[in-house]
C-alpha positions as a Markdown table, in Angstrom:
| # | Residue | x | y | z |
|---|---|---|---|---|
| 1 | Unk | 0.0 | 0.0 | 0.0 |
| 2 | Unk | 1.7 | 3.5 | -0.9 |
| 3 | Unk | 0.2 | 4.8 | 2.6 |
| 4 | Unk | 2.7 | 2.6 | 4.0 |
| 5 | Unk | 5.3 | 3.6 | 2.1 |
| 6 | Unk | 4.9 | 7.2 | 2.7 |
| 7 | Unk | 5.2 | 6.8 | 6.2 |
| 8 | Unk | 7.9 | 4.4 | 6.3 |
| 9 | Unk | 9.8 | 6.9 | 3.9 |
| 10 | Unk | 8.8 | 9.8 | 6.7 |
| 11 | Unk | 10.2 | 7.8 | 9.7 |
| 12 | Unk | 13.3 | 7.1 | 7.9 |
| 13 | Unk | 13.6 | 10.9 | 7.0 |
| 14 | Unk | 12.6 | 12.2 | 10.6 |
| 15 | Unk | 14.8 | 8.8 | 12.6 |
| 16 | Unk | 17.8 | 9.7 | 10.3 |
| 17 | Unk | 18.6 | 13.3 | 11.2 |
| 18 | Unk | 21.1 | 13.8 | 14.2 |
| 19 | Unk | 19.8 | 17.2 | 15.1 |
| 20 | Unk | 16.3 | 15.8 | 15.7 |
| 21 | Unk | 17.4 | 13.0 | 17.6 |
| 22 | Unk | 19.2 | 15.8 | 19.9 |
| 23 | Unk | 15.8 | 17.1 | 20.6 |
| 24 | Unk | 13.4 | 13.9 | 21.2 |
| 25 | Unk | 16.1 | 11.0 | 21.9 |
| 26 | Unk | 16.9 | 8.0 | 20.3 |
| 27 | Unk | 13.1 | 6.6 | 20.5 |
| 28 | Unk | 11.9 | 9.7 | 20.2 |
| 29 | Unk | 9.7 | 9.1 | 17.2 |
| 30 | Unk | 6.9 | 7.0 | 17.6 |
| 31 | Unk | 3.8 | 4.9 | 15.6 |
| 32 | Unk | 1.6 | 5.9 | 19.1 |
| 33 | Unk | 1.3 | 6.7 | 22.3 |
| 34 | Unk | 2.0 | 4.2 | 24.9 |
| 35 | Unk | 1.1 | 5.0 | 29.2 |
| 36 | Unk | 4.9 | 5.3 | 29.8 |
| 37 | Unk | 6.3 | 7.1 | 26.3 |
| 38 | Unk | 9.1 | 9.4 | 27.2 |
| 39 | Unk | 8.7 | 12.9 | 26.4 |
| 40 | Unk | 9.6 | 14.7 | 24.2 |
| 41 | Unk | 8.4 | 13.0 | 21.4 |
| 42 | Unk | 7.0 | 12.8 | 18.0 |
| 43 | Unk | 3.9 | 10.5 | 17.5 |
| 44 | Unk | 2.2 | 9.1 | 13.6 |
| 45 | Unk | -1.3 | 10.6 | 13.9 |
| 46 | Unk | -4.2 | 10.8 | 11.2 |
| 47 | Unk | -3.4 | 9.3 | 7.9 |
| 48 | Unk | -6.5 | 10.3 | 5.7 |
| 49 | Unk | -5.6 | 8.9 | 1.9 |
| 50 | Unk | -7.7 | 8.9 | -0.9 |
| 51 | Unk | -7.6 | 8.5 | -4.7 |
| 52 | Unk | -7.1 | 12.0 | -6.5 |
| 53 | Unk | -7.7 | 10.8 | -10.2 |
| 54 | Unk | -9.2 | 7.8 | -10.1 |
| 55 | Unk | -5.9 | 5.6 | -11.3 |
| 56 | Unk | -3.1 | 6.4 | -10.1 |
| 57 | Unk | -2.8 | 9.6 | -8.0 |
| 58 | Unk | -3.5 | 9.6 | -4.6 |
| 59 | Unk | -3.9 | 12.1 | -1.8 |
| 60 | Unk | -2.7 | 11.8 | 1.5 |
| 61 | Unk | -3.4 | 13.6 | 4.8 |
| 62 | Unk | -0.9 | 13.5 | 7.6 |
| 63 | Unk | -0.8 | 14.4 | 11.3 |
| 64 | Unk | 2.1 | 14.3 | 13.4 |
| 65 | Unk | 2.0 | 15.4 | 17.0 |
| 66 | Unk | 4.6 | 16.3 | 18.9 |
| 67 | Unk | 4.1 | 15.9 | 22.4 |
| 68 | Unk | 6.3 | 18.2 | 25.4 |
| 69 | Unk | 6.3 | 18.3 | 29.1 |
| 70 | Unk | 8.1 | 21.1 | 29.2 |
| 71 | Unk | 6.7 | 24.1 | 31.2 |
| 72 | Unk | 6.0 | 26.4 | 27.4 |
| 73 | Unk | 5.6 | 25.8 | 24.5 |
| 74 | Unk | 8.8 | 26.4 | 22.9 |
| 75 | Unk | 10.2 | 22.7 | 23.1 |
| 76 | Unk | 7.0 | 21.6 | 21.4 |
| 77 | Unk | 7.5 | 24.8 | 18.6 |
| 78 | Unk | 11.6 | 23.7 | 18.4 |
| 79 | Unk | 10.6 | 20.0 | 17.5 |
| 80 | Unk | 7.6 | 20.9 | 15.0 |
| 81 | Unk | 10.1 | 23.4 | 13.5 |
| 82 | Unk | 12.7 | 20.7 | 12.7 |
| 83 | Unk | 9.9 | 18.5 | 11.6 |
| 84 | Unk | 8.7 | 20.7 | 8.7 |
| 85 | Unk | 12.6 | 22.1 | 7.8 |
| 86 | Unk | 12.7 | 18.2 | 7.2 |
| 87 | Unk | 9.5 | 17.4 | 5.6 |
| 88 | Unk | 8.0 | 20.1 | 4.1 |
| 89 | Unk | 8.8 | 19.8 | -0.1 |
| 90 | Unk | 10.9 | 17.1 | 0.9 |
| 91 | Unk | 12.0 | 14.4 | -2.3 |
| 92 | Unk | 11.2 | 10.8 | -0.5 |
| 93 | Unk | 12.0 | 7.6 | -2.2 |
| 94 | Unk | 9.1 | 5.5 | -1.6 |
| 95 | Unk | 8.8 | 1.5 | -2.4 |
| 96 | Unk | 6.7 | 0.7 | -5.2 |
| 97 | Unk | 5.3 | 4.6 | -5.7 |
| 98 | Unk | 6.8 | 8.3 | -6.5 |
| 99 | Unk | 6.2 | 10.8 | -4.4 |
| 100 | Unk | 4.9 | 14.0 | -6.4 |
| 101 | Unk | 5.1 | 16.6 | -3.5 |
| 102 | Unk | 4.7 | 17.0 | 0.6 |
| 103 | Unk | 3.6 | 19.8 | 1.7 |
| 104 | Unk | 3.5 | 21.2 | 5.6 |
| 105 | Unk | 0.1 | 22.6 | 5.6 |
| 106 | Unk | -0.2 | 24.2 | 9.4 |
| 107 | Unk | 0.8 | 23.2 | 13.0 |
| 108 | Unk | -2.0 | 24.2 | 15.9 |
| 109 | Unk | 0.0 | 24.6 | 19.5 |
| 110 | Unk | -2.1 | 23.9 | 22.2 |
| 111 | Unk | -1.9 | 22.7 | 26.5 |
| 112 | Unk | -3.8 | 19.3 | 26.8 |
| 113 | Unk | -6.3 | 20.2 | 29.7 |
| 114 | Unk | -6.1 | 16.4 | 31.5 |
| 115 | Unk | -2.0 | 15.8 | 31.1 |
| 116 | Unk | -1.3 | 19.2 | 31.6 |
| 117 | Unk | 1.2 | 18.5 | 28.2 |
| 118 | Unk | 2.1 | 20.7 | 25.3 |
| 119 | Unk | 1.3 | 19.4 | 21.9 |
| 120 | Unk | 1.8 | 20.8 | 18.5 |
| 121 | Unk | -0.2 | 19.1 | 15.9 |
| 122 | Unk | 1.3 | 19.0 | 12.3 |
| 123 | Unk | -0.9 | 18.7 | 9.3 |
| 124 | Unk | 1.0 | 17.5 | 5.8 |
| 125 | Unk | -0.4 | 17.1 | 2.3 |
| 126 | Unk | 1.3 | 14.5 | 0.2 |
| 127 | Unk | 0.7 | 13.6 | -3.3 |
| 128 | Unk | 2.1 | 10.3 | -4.7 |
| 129 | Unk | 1.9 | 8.2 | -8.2 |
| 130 | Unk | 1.8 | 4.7 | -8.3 |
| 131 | Unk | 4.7 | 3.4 | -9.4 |
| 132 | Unk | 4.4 | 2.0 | -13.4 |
| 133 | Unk | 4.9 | -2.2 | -13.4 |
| 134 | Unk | 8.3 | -3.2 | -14.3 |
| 135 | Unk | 8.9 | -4.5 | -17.7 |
């Protein structure tokens, strides 16, 4: 599915860069949220996909949340910043598809009112093209 390889191809992109794993650790990037995830961290939300042409084009909508304990919000702002210098028009090999664009659309800050922690959601747009079969 080129879903999957969209976000494998965005875990290797985000896991791969030394100056993010400064600011979330080793294990700081993350499929979800488990009771005891260290913090800071980056977490694979939403993944809305759909066909853009009928055949081969297809649309995909991406949230990533990053996720602070620190007192502001400025962790939470560093992190999402790296995220989208990363990301954000970003050429991705992807198995079995091309990947026509990815796009950082917006990132909402906000103070989660029962955990008391900072999150930054990040909203992408990626377009990918299934890959033609070999000859």
């Amino acid at each position: 599915m080129v879903a999957n390889a969209l976000m494998k191809a965005i875990y290797a992109k985000l896991t791969g860069d030394a100056q993010l794993r400064t600011l979330v650790g080793a294990d700081g990037v993350r499929d979800r949220m488990l009771a005891r995830t260290e913090l800071p961290c980056i977490v694979f939300g939403e993944l809305d996909s759909r066909d853009a042409d009928g055949e081969t084009l297809q649309v995909h909508l991406i949230t990533l949340e990053v996720w602070s304990l620190a007192d502001g919000r400025r962790e939470a702002q560093a992190i999402a910043g790296r995220v989208r210098a990363l990301l954000h028009d970003a050429a991705l090999a992807l198995e079995g598809a091309l990947l026509v664009s990815l796009l950082h659309r917006d990132t909402r800050t906000r103070r989660e009112a029962k955990t008391r922690f900072h999150l930054a959601e990040m909203r992408f747009r990626a377009v990918t093209e299934q890959a033609p079969p070999a000859p």
